[in-house]
KEFI-756735 format. One record per residue: x negated, y negated, z negated of N, C-alpha, C, O in turn; residue in three letters. Coordinates in pm, whole numbers, plus 32768, in hexadecimal, padded with zeros to 4 digits. Layout:
BEGIN
XYZXYZXYZXYZALA;...
//
This chain:
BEGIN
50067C3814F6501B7BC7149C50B17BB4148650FB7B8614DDUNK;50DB7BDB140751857BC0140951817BE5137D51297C2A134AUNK;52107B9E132A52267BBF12C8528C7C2612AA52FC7BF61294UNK;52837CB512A352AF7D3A12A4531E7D7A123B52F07D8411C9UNK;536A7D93124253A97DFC11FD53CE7E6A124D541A7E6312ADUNK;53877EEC121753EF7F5E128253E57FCA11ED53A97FEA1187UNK;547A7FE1126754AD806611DA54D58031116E54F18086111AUNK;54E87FA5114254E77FA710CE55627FC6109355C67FAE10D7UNK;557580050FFC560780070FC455EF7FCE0F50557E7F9E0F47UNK;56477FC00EDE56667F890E5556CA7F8E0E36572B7F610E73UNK;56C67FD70DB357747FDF0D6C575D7FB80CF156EE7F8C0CD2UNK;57B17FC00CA657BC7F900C1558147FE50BB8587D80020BF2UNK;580D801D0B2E57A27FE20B1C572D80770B14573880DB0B5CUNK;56D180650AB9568C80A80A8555F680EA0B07561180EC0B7FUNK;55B780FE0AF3553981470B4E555081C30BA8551181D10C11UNK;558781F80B8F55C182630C005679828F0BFE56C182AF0B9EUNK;5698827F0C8E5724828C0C7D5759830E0C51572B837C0C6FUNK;57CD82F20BFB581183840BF1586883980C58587A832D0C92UNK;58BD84140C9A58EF84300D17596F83B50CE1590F837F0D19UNK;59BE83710CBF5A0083090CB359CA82830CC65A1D822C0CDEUNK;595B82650CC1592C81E70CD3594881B10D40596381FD0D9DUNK;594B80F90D5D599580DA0DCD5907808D0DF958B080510DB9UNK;591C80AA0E7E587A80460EA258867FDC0EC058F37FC90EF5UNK;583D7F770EB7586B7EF20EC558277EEC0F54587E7EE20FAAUNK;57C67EEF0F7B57727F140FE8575B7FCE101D574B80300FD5UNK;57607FC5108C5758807510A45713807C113D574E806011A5UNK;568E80A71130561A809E11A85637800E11F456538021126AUNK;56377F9D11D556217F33121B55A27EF1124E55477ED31200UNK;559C7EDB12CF55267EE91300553D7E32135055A07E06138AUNK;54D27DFA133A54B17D6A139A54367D2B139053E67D4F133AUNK;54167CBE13ED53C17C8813EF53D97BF9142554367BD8146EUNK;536C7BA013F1536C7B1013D252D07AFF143C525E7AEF1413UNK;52F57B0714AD527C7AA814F952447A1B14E1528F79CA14A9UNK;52007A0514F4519B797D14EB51F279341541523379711596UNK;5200788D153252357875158352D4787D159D5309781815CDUNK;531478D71585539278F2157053F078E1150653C278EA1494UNK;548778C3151954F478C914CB5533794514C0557179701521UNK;552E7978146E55B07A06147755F77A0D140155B57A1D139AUNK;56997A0013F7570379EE13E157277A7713A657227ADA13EFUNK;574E7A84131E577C7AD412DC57E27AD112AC57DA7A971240UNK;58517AF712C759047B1412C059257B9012A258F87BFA12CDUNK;59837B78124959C67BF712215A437BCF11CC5A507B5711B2UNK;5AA57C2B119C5B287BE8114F5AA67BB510A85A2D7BA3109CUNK;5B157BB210525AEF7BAE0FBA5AC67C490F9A5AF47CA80FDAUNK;5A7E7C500F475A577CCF0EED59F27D140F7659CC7D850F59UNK;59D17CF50FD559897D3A105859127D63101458FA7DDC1014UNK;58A97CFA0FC858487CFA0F7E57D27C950FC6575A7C920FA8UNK;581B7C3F103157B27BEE105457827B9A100E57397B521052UNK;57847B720F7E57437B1E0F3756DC7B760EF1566F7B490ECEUNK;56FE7BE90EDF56A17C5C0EAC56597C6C0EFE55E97C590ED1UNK;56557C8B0F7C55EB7C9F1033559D7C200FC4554B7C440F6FUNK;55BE7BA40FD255647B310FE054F87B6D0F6E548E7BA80F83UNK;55367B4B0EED54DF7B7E0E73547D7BDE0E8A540E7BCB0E59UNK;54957C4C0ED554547CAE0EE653E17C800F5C536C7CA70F5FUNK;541D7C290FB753977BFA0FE653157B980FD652A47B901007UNK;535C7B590F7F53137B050F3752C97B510EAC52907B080E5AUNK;52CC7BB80E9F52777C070E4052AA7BF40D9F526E7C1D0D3CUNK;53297BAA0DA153717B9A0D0F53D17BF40CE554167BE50C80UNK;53D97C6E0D4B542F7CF20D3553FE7D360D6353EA7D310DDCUNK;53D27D980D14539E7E3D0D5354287E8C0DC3549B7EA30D9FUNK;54047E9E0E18545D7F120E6C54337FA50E2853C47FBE0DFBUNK;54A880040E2C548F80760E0F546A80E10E70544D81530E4CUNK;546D80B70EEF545081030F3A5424809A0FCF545E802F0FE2UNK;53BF80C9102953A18074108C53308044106A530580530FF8UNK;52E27FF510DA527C7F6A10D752A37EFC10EC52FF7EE5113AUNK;52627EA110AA525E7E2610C651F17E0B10AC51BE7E17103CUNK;51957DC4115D51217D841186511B7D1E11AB516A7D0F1208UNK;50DE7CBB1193509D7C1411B750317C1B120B4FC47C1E11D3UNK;50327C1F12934FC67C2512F34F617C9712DE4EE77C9A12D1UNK;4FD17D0212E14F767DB212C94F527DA812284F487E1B11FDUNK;4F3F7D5811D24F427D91115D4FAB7D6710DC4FE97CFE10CAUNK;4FA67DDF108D50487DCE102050577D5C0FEA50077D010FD8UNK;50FD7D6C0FC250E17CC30F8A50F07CE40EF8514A7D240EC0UNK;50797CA60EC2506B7CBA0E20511A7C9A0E0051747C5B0E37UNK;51077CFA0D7351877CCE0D1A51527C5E0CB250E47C6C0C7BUNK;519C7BF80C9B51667B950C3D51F57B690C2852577B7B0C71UNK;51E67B210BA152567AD40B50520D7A570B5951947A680B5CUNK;523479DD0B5D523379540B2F522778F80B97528579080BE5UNK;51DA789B0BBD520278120C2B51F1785C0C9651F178D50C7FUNK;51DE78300D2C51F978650D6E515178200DBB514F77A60DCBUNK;50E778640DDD5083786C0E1C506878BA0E8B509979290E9AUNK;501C78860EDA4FE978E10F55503479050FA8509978C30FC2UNK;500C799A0FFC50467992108450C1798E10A750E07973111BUNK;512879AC103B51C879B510595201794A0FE451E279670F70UNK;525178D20FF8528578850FC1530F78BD0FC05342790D100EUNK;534278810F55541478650F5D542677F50F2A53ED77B80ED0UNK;548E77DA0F7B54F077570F44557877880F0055DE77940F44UNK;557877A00E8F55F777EA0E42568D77AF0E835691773E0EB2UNK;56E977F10E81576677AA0E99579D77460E0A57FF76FC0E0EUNK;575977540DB057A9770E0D4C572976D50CEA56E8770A0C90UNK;5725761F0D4056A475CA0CED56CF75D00C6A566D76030C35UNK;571275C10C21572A75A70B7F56F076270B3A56B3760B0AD2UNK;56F576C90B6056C977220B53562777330B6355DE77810B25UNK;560076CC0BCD559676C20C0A54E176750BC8546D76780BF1UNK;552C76380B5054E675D00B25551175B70ABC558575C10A93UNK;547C757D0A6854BE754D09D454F274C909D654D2746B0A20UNK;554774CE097B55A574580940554273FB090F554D7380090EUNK;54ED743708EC548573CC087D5419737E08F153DC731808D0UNK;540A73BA097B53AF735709B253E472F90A16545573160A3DUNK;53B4729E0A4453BA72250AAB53AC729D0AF15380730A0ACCUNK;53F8725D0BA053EC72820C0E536972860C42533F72EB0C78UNK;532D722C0C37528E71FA0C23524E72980C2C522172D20C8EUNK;525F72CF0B7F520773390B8A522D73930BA651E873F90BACUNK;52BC738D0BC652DB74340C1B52C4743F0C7752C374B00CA8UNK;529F73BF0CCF528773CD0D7451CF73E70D7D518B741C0DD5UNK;51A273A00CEB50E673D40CD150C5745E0C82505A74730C49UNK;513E74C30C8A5110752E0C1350B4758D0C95506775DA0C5CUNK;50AD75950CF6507276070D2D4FD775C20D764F9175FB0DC9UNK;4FBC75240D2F4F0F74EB0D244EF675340CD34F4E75650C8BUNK;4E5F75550CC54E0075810C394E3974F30BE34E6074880C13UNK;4E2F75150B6B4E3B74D30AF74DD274580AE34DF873E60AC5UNK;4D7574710AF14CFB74020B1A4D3273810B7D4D09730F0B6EUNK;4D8773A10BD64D8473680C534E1A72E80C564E2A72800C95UNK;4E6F73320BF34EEA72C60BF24EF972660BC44F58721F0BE3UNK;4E9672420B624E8C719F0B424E3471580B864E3F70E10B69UNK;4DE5716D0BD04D7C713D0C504DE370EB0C9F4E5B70FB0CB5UNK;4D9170940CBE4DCB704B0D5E4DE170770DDD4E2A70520E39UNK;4D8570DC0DCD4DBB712F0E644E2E716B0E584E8D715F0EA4UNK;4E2371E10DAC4E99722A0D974F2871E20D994F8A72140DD0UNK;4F2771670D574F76710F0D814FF670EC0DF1507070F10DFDUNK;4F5070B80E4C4F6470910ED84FAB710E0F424FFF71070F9BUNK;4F6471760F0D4FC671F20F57505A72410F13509172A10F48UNK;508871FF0E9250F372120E82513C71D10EAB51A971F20ED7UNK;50FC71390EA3515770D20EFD519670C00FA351EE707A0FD4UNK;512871340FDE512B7141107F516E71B51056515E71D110CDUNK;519A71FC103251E07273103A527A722C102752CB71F21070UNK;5272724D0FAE52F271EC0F75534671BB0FD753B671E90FECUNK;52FF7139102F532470BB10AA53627146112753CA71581167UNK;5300717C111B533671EC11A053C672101189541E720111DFUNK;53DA723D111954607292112A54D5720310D15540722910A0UNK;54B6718F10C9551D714210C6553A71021034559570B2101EUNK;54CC713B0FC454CF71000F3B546C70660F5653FE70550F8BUNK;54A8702B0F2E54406F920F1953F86F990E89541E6FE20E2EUNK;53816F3D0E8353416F630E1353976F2B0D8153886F660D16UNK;53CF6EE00D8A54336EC30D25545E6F4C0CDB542A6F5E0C6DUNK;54A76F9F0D0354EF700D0CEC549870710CE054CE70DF0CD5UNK;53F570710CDE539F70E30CB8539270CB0C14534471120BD5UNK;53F0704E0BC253A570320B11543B705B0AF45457704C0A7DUNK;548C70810B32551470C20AF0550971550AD054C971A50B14UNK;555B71770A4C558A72110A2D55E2724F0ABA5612721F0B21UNK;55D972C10A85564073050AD956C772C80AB856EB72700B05UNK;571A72E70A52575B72810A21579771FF0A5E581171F70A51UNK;577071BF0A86574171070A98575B71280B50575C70C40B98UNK;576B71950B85577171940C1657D072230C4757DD728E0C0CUNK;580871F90CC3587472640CFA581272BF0D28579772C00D26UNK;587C731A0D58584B73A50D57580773980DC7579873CE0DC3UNK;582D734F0E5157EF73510EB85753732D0EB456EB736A0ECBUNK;577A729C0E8756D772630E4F569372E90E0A564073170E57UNK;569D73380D8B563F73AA0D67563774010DDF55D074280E17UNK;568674120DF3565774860E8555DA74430EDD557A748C0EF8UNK;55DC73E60EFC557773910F5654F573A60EF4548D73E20F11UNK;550F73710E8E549273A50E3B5469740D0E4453EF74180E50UNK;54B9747E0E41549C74FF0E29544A751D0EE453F6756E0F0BUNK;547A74D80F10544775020FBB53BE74CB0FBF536B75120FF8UNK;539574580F8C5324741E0F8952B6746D0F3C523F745B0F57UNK;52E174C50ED952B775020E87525D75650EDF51E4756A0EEFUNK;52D875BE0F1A52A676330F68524075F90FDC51D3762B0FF9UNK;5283757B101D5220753C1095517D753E103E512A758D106BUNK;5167750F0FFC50F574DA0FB050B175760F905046758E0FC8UNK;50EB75DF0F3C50B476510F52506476920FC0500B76E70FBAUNK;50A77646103C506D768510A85052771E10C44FE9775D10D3UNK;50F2774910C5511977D710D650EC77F4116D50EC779211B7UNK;50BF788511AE50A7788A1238515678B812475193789E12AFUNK;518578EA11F6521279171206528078BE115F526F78AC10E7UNK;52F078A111CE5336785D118053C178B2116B540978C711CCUNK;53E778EA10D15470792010D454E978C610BF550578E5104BUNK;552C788210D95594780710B45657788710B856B4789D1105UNK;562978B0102F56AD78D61001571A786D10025717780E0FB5UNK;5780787F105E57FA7816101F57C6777F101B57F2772C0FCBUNK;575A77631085574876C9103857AA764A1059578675D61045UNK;581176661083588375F610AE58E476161056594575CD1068UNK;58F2765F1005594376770FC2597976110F60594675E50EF9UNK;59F975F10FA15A4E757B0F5159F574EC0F1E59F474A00EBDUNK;599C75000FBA598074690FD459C7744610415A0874801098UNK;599B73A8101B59C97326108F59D37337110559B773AE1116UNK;59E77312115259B5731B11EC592D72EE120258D273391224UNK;591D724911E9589E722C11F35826726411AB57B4723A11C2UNK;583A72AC116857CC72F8112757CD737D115C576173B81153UNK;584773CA11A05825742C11DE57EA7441124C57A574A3126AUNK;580F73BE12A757BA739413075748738812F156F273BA133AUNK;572E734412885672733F1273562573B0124C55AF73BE126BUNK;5674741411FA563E74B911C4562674E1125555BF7520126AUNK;568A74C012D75671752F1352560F74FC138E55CA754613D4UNK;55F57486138655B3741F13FE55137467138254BA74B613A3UNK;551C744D134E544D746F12F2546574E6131153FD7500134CUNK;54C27574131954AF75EC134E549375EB13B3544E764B13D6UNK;54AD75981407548975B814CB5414757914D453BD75901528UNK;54107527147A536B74E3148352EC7537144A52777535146EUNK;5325757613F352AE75F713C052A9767913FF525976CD13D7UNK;531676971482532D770E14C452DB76F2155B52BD774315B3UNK;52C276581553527C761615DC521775F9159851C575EC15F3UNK;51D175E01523514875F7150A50FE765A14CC509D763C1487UNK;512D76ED14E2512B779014F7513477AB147C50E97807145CUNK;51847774141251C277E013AA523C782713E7529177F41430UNK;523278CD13AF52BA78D113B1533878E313475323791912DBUNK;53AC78BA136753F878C5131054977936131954E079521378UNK;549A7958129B54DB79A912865561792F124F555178DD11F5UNK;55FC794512B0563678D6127F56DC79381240572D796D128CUNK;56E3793811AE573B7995118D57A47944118B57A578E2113FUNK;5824796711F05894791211E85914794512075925798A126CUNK;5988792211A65A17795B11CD5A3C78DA12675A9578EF12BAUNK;59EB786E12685A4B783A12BC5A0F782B134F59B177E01369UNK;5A4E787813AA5A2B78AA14155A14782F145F59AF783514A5UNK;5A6577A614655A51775714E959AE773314CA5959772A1522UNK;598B771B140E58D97700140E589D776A14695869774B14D4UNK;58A377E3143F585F7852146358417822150D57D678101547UNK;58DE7815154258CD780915D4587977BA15F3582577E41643UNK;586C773D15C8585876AB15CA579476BD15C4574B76851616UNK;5761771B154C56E17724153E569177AD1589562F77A115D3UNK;56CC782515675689786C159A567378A6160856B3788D166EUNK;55FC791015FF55BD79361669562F79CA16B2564F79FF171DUNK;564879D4160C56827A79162556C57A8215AC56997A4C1547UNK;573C7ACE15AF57677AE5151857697BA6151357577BF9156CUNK;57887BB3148357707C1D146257FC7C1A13EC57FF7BCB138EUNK;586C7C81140858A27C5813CE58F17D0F1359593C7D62138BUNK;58C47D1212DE58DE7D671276597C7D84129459DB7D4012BCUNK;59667E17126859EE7E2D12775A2F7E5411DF59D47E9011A6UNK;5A947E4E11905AD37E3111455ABA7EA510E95AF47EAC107DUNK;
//
């Protein structure tokens, strides 16, 4: 049971490298236990935001596997469902401009289910967890700081109910008190056996959360 990459590589661009191509990834191999934090470091250009993509099934690798509890992880484009979640490093990228926080933290209910009282009631308990009050679920993206969307965006993935969580960069040129709260819902979902994959340049988090780091070399 673990969320897998071995071997994997990826370069850019085009489908097979010519002998000049530079790899962005080259046989990288890890795993994401249940239960566990593991810490992904490397300089800039390493390709750990590419690792993430690729494990989350929103980038094909060109070479290698990538398995979700012994089986592959589909390639898919669009919200983010099922067994491997991400929390993007950059909420404004993350979400449309055009909806309330409201429904970005309800896009991964069935459609049936988000105007219901329950659907509701469980955006509202999500939401409360990671530190948005319900006030601030009828605002644009727009209408709120970046920290506040990130929290959304965490509630988002919480509510998905990923068995594995990828959180690219998620402190990135936030607050303190909101980075505190991104780490504190990670240790709380790593102690109620998701595991998470935590991609970060800044080592004292890394220290601070994980189990183990793994760190790309340049």
């Amino acid at each position: 049971m673990a969320l897998v990459a071995d071997g994997v590589s990826c370069w850019y661009p085009g489908a097979a490298p010519p002998e000049h191509a530079r790899r962005v990834l080259d046989r990288v191999s890890i795993a994401v236990e249940p239960g566990r934090i593991v810490g992904l470091t490397g300089p800039s250009g390493a390709g750990k935001s590419s690792l993430g993509r690729i494990l989350c099934g929103l980038q094909p690798a060109q070479e290698g596997a990538v398995l979700v509890d012994g089986e592959p992880v589909p390639t898919r484009r669009g919200r983010m469902t099922g067994a491997v979640g991400l929390l993007h490093q950059s909420p404004r990228a993350a979400t449309s401009p055009r909806l309330p926080l409201g429904a970005i933290v309800a896009e991964p209910l069935p459609r049936g289910d988000r105007g219901t009282p329950d659907g509701r009631a469980r955006v509202v308990a999500v939401a409360l967890r990671v530190g948005l009050t319900p006030d601030l679920l009828t605002r644009l993206p727009a209408q709120v700081s970046d920290g506040q969307l990130q929290r959304a965006c965490l509630a988002r993935a919480l509510l998905a109910a990923p068995r594995y969580l990828v959180a690219d960069e998620p402190t990135a040129m936030l607050d303190a008190a909101t980075t505190a709260a991104v780490a504190q819902v990670l240790r709380d979902l790593a102690a109620a056996g998701a595991g998470v994959l935590l991609v970060s340049h800044d080592h004292p988090l890394v220290d601070a959360l994980a189990d183990e780091r793994v760190q790309l070399p340049r």
